[in-house]
SEDREN-844891 format. One record per residue (C-alpha): residue number from 1; residue in one letter; z, y, x negated. Coordinates in steps of 0.1 Angstrom, whole numbers. Example, Ala and Ser with C-alpha at 12.3 -4.5 7.8 and 13.67 -1.06 7.14 Angstrom:
# residues 2
<kolza resi="1" resn="A" Z="78" Y="-45" X="-123"/>
<kolza resi="2" resn="S" Z="71" Y="-11" X="-137"/>
This chain:
# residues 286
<kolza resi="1" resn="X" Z="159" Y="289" X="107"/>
<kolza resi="2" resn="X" Z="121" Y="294" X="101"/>
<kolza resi="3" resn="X" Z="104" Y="318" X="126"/>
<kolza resi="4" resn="X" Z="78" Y="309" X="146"/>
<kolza resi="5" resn="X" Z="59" Y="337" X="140"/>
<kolza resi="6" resn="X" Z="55" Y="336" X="101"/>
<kolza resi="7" resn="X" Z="46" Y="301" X="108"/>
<kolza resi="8" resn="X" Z="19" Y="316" X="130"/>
<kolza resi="9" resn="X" Z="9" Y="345" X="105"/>
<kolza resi="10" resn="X" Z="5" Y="322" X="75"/>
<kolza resi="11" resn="X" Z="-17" Y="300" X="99"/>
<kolza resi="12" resn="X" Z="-38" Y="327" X="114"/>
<kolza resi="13" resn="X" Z="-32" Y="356" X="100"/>
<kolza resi="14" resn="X" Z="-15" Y="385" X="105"/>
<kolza resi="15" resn="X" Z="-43" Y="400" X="136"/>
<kolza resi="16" resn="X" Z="-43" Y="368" X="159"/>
<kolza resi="17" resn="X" Z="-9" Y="363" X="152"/>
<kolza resi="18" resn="X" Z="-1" Y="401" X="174"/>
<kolza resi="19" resn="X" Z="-29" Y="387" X="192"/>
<kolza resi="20" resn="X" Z="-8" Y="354" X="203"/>
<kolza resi="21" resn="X" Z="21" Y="376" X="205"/>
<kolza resi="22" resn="X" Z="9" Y="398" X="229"/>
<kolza resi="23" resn="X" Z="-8" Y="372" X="252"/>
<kolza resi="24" resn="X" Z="29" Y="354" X="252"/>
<kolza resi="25" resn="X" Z="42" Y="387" X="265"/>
<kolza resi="26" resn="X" Z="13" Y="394" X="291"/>
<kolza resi="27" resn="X" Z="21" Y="358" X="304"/>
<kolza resi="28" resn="X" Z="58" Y="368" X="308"/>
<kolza resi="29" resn="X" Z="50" Y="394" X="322"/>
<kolza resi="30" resn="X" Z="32" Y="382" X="349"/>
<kolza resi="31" resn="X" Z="56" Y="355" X="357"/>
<kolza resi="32" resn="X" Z="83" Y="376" X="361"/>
<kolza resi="33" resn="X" Z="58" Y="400" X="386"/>
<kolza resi="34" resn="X" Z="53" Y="366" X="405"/>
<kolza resi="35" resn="X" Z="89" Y="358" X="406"/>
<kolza resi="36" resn="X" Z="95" Y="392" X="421"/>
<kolza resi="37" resn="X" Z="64" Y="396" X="445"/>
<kolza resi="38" resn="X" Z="79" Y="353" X="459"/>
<kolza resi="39" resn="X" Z="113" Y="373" X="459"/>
<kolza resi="40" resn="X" Z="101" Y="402" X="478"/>
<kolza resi="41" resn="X" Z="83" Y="381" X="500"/>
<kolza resi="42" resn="X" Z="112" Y="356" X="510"/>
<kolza resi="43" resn="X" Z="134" Y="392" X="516"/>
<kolza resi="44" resn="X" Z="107" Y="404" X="540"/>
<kolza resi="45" resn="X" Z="102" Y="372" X="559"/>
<kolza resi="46" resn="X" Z="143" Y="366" X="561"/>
<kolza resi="47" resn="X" Z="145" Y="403" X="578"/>
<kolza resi="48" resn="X" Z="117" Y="393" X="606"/>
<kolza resi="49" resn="X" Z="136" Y="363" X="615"/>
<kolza resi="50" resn="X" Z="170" Y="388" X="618"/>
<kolza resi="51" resn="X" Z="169" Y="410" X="647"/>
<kolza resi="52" resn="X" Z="178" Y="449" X="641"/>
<kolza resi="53" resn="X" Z="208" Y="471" X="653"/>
<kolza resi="54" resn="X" Z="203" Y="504" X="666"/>
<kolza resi="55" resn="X" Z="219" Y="538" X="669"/>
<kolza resi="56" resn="X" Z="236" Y="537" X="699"/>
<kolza resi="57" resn="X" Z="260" Y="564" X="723"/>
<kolza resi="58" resn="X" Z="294" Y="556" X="723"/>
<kolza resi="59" resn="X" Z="304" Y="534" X="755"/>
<kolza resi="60" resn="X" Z="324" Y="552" X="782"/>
<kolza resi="61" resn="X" Z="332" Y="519" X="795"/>
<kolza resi="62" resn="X" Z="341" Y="484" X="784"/>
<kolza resi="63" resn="X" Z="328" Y="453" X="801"/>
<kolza resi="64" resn="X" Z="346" Y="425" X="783"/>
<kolza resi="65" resn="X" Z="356" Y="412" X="812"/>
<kolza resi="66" resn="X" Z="331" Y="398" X="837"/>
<kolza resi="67" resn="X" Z="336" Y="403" X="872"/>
<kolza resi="68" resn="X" Z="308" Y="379" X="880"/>
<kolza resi="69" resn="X" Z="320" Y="343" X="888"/>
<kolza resi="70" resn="X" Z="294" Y="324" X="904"/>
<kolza resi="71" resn="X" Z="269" Y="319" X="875"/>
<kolza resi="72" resn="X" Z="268" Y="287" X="886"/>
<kolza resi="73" resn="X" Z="241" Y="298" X="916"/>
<kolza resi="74" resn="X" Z="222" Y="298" X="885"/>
<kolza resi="75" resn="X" Z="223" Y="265" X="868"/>
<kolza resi="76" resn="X" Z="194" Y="245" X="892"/>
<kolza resi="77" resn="X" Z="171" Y="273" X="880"/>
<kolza resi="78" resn="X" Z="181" Y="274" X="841"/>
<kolza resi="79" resn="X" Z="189" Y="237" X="832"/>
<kolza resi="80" resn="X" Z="176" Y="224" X="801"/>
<kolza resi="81" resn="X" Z="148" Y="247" X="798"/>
<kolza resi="82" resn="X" Z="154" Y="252" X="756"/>
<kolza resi="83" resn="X" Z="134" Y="276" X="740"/>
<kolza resi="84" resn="X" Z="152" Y="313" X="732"/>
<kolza resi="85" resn="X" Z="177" Y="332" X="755"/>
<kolza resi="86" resn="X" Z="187" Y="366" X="759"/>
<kolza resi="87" resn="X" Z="214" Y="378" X="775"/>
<kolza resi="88" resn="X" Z="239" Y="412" X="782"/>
<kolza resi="89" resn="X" Z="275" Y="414" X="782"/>
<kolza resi="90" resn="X" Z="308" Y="390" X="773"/>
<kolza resi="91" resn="X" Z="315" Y="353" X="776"/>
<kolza resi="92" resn="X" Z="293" Y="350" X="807"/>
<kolza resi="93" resn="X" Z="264" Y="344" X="783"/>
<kolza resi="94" resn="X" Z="281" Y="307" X="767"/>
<kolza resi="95" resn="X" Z="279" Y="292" X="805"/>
<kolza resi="96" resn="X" Z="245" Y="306" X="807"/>
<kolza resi="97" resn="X" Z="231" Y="293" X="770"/>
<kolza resi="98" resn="X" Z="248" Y="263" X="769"/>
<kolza resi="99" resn="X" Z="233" Y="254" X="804"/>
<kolza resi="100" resn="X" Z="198" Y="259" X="796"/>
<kolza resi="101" resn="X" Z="205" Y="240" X="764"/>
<kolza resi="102" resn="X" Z="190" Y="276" X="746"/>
<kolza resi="103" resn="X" Z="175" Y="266" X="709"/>
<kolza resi="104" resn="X" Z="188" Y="300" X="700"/>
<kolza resi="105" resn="X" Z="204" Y="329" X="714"/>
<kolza resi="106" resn="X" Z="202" Y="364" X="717"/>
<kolza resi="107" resn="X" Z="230" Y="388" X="726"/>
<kolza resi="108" resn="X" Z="224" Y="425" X="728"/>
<kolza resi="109" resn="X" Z="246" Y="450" X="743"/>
<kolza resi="110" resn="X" Z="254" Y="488" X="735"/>
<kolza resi="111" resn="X" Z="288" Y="484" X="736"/>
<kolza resi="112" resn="X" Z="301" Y="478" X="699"/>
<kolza resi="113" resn="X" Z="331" Y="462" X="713"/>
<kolza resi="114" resn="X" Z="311" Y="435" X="733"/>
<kolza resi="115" resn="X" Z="299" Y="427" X="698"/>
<kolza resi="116" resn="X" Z="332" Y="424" X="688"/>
<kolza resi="117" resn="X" Z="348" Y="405" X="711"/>
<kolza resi="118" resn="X" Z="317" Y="383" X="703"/>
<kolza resi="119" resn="X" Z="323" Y="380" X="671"/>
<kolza resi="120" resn="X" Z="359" Y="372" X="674"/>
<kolza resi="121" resn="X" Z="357" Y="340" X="701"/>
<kolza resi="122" resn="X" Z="330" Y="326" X="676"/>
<kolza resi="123" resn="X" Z="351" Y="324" X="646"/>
<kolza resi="124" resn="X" Z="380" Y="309" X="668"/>
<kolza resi="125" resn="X" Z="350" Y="283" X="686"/>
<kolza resi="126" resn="X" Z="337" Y="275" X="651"/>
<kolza resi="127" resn="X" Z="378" Y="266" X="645"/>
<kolza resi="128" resn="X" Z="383" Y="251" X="677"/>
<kolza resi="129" resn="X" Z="369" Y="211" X="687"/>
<kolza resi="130" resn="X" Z="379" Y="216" X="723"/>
<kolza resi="131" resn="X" Z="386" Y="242" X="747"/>
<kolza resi="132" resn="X" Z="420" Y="231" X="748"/>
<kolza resi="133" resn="X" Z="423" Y="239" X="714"/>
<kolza resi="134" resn="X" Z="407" Y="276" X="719"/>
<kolza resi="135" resn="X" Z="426" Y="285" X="754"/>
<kolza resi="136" resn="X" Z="459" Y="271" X="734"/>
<kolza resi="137" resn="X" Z="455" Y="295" X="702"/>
<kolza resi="138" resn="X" Z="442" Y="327" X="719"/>
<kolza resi="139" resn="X" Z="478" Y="341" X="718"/>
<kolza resi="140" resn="X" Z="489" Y="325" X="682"/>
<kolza resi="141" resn="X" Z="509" Y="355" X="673"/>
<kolza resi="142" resn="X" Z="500" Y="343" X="636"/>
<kolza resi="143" resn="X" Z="461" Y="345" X="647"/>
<kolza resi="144" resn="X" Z="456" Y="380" X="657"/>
<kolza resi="145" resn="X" Z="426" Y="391" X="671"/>
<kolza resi="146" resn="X" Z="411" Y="425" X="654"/>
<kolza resi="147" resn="X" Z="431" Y="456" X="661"/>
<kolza resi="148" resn="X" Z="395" Y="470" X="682"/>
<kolza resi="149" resn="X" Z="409" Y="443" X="709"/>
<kolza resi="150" resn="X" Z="443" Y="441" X="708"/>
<kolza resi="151" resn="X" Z="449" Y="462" X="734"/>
<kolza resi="152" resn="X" Z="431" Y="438" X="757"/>
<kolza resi="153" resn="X" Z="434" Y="401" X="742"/>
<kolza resi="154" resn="X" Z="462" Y="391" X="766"/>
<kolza resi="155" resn="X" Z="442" Y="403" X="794"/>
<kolza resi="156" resn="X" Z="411" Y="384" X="777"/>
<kolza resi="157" resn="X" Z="432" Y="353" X="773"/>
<kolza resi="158" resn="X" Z="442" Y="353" X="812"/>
<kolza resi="159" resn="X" Z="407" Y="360" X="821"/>
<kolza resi="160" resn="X" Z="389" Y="330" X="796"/>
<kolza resi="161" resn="X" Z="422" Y="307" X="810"/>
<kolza resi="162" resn="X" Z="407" Y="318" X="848"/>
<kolza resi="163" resn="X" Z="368" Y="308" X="834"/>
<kolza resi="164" resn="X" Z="386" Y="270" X="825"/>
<kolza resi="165" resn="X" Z="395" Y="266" X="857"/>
<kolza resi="166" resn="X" Z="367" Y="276" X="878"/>
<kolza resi="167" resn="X" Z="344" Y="248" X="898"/>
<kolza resi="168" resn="X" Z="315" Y="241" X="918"/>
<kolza resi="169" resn="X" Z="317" Y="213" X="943"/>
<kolza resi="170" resn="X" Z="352" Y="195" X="926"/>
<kolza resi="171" resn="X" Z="333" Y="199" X="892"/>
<kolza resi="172" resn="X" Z="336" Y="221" X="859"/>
<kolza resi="173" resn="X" Z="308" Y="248" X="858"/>
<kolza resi="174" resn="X" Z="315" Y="270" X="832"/>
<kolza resi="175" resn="X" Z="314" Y="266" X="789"/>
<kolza resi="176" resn="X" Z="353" Y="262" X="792"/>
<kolza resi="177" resn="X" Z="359" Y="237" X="821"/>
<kolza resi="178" resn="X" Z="331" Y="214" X="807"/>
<kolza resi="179" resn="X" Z="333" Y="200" X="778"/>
<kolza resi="180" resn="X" Z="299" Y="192" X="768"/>
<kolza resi="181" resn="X" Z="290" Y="228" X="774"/>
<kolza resi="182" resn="X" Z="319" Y="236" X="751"/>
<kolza resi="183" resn="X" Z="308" Y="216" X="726"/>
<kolza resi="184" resn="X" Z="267" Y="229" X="729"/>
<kolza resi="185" resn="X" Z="281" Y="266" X="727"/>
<kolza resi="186" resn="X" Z="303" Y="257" X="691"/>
<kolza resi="187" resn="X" Z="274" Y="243" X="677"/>
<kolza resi="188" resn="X" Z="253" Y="269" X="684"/>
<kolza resi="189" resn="X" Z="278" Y="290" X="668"/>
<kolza resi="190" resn="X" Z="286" Y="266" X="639"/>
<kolza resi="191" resn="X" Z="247" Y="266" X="628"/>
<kolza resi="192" resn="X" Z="238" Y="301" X="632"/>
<kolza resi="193" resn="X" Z="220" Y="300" X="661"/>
<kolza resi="194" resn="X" Z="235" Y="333" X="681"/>
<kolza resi="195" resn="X" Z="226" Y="366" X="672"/>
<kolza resi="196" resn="X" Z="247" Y="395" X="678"/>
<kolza resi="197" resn="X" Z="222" Y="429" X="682"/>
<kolza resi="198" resn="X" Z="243" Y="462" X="690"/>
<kolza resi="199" resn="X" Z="215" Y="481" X="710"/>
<kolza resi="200" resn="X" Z="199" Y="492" X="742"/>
<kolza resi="201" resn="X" Z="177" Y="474" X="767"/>
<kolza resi="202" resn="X" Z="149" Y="498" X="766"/>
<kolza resi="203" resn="X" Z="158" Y="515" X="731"/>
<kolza resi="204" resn="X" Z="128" Y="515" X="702"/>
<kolza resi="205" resn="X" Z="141" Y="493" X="680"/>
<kolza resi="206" resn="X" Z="166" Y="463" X="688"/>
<kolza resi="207" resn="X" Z="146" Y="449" X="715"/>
<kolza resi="208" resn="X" Z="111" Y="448" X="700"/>
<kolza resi="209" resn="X" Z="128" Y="433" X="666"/>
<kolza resi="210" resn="X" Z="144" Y="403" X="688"/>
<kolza resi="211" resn="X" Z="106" Y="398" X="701"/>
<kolza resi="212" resn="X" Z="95" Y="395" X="667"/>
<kolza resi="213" resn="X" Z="123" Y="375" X="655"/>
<kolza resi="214" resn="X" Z="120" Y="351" X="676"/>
<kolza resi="215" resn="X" Z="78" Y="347" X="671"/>
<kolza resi="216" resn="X" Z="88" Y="345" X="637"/>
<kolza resi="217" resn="X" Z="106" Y="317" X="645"/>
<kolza resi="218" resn="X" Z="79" Y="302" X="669"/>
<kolza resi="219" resn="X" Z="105" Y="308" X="701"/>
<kolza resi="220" resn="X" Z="96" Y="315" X="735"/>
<kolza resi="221" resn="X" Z="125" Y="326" X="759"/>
<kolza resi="222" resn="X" Z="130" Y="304" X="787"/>
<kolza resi="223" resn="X" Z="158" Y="324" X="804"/>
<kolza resi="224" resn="X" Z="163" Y="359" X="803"/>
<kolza resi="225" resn="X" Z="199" Y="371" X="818"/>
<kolza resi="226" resn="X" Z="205" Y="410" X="824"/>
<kolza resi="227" resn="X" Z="231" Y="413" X="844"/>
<kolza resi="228" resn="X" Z="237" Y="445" X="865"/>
<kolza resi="229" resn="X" Z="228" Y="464" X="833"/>
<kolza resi="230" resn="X" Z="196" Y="483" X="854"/>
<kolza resi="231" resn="X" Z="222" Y="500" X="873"/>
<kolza resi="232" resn="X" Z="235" Y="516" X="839"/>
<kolza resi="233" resn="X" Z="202" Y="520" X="814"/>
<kolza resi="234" resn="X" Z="190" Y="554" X="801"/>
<kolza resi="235" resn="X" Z="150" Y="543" X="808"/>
<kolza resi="236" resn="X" Z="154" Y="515" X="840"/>
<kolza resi="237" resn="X" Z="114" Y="520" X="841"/>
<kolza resi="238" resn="X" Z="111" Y="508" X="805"/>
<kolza resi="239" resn="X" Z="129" Y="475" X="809"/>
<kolza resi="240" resn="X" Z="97" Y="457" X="827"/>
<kolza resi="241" resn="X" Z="75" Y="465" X="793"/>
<kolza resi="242" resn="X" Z="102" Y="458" X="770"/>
<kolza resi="243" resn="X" Z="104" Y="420" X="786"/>
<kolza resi="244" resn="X" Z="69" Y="419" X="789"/>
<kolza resi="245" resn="X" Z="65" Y="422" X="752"/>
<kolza resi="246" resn="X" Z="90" Y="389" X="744"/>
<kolza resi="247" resn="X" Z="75" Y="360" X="737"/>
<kolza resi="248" resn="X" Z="80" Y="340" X="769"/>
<kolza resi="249" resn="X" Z="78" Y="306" X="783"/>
<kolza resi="250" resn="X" Z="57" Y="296" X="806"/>
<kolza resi="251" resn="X" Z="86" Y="288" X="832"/>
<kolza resi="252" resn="X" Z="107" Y="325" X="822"/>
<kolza resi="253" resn="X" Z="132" Y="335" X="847"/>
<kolza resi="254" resn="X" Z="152" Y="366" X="850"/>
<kolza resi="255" resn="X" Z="184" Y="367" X="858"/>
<kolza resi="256" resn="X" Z="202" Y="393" X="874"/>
<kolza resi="257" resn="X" Z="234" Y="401" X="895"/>
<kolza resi="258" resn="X" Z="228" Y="429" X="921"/>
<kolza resi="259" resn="X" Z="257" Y="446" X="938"/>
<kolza resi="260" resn="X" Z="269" Y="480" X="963"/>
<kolza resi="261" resn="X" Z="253" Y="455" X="995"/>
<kolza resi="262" resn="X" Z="216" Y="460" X="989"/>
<kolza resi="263" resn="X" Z="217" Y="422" X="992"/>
<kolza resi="264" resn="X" Z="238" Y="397" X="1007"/>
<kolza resi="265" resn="X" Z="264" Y="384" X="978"/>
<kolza resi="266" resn="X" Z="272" Y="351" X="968"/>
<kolza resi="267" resn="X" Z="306" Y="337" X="987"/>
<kolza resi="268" resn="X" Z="338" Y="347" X="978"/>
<kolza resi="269" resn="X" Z="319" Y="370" X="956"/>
<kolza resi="270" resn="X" Z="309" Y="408" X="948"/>
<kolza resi="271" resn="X" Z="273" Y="402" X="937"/>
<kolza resi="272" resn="X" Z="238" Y="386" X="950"/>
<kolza resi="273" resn="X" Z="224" Y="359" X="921"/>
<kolza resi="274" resn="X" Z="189" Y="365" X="918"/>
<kolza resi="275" resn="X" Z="165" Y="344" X="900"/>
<kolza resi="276" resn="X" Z="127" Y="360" X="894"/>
<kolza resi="277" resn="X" Z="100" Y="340" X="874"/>
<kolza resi="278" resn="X" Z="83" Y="361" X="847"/>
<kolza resi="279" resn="X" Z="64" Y="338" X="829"/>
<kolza resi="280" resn="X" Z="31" Y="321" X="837"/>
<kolza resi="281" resn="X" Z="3" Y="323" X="863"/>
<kolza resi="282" resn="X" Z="25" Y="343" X="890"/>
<kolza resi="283" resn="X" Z="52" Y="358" X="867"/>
<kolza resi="284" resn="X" Z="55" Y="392" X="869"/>
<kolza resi="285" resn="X" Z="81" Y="416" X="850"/>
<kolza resi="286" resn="X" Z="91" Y="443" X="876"/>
């Protein structure tokens, strides 16, 4: 085989032929500098559109099951509003996105086992085509949930067979009584489009990363759920600047459930619904 580089040398001569040599491995060089920086640089702008985790205390309670039942004195205010949604605690959160028809969702919650059970109903929703099919294969003893919740699932399965069956004026109102919110909530899942943050409300990290997240992503949250979690934060009086720094729609509501009879509750319920607007002229975060 005849070397390029004698061909070069008897051409050239032996000086421009180190010459050529060289300039070949300055131009490598600097592609493979470009191909790292374009690297680098698709790593960097993957991690903005990912939220954060954050060190957390150990939870001395677990809320996996909701004791709030009437989320359906939210739907007038929340219906197909899009945009981005955040929202505490368990399943109450798939009624809630799949109602405001939420682009993408945002889950935080300190308790590593929320996360869990989380993560656990959305590999069996991705699985499932109907909530028939999810309710029926909770307690598949060849389908066992992780061992974090198996302590619980058979309460969890009673309590998701109880969200089925709930209704609001002879109709389905809740992500496993309608189908069509079923279905919203496994595609959601199926393309990516829930994120799971283990974090705190008013903590330094998780809550500004899912505000630049979702600008990254050109998002705006549209609804905003919180439960009762003010009752239970570390910081309550760092909540208000922790929403005001998400990226919000014009229309933003909060959503919060208020309980111990500070306000009159919801019938045949413990908590008062209550809907405030935080976004646009008039919306303030309090």
């Amino acid at each position: 085989m005849v070397d390029r580089r004698d061909i070069v040398s008897d051409l050239v001569g032996p000086s421009l032929a180190r010459g050529a040599l060289l300039l070949a491995a300055l131009l490598a060089g600097e592609a493979l500098a470009d191909a790292r920086s374009q690297a680098s640089q698709a790593s960097q702008a993957q991690w903005l559109l990912e939220p954060l985790d954050e060190p957390v205390p150990e939870a001395r309670a677990h809320y996996l099951i909701s004791n709030e039942a009437r989320h359906d004195l939210f739907a007038a205010a929340i219906a197909d509003r899009g945009g981005a949604y955040l929202g505490v605690g368990a399943d109450q959160n798939y009624t809630l996105l799949a109602v405001s028809r939420a682009e993408r969702a945002y889950i935080i919650d300190h308790d590593h086992k929320i996360l869990d059970l989380h993560r656990e109903l959305g590999r069996r929703i991705v699985a499932a085509a109907s909530p028939e099919a999810l309710l029926g294969g909770l307690l598949d003893p060849t389908d066992r949930p992780p061992a974090s919740l198996a302590d619980v699932w058979p309460m969890l399965a009673q309590h998701l067979g109880r969200v089925a069956a709930r209704q609001h004026d002879g109709r389905a109102s809740t992500w496993l009584g309608d189908p069509a919110l079923y279905t919203f909530v496994r595609d959601r899942w199926r393309y990516g489009e829930i994120h799971l943050v283990l974090g705190d409300l008013v903590g330094d990290t998780s809550m500004p990363s899912i505000a630049a997240a979702a600008s990254a992503r050109n998002l705006r949250f549209s609804v905003v759920y919180v439960s009762n979690a003010e009752d239970t934060l570390s910081a309550p009086e760092r909540l208000a600047a922790r929403l005001r720094a998400l990226p919000r729609a014009a229309d933003a509501v909060l959503l919060r459930t208020v309980g111990g009879g500070a306000e009159p509750a919801a019938a045949g319920d413990l908590w008062s619904y209550q809907i405030q607007r935080i976004g646009g002229p008039g919306g303030e975060v309090r």
